[in-house]
N, C-alpha and C positions, 0 to 999 in steps of 0.2 A: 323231884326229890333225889337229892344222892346218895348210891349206895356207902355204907361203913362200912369200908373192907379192912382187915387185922392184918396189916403188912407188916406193923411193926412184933406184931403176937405172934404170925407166922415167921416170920425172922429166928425169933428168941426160941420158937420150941422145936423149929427144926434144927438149929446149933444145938440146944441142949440134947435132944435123942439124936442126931450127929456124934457130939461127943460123947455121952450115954455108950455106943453100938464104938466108938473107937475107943473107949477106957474100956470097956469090957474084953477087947479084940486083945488089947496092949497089956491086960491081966490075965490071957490066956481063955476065958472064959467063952469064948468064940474065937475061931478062925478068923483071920484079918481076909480070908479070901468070903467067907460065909459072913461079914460084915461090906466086903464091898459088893457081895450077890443082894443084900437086902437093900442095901442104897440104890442099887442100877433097877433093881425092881421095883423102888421106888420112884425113883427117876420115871422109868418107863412109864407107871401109872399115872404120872400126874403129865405127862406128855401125851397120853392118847385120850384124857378126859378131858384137858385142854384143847387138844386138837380139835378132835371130834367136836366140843362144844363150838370152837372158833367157829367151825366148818359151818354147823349148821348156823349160828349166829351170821356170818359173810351169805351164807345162801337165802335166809329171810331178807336182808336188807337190801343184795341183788333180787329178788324176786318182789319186792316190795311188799313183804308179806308180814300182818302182824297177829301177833298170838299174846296172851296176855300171861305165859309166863316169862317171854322175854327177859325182863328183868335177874330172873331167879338165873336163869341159865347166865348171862353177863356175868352177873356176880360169880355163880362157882369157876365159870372159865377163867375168872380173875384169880381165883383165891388160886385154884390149882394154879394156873399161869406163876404167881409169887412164888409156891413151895418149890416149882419146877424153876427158876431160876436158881435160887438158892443152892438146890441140890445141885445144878450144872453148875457151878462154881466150886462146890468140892470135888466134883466129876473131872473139872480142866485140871484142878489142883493134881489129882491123881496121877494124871496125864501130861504133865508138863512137860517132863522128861522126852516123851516121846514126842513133842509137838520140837523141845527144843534140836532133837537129833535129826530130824526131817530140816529143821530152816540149816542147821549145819551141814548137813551131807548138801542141800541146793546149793548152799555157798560153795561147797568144796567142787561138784559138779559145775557151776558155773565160771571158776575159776580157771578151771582144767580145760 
């Protein structure tokens, strides 16, 4: 049986509270810095409940070990995994800036 996972539900509701927490920032209503503190603490959670889940998920299959909620654990390490994409994509967005002034200072550094 395959699990239903809501990639595309998790898509749409984390853009929507995304933009929710950025029109809120852009009407004054919150700090644009206390809007990107709730996203990075976002981030972070759905990266250490991934993680962790991955970790123990990789350690049963190296151990050959089976338990019978397997399943349940795949599926949230997946669901998390989805949000945490998501979120890292407005994370690089944020950060562009600085990813693009690192490749220019290498160019300039390599040039010289």
């Amino acid at each position: 049986m395959l699990a239903n996972y809501h990639f595309v539900s998790l898509i749409l509701v984390t853009i929507f509270l995304y933009s929710t927490s950025f029109a809120l920032s852009k009407n004054k209503k919150i700090s644009l810095a206390s809007h990107k503190k709730i996203w990075n603490y976002i981030l972070l959670l759905t990266f250490v409940v991934s993680g962790i889940l991955g970790l123990i998920l990789a350690m049963l299959i190296d151990f050959n070990y089976s338990i019978s909620w397997y399943r349940q654990i795949l599926w949230i390490h997946v669901e998390f995994g989805i949000c945490m994409a998501i979120i890292s994509v407005f994370h690089i967005i944020w950060h562009l800036k600085y990813f693009l002034d690192i490749k220019s200072i290498r160019k300039r550094v390599m040039c010289n």
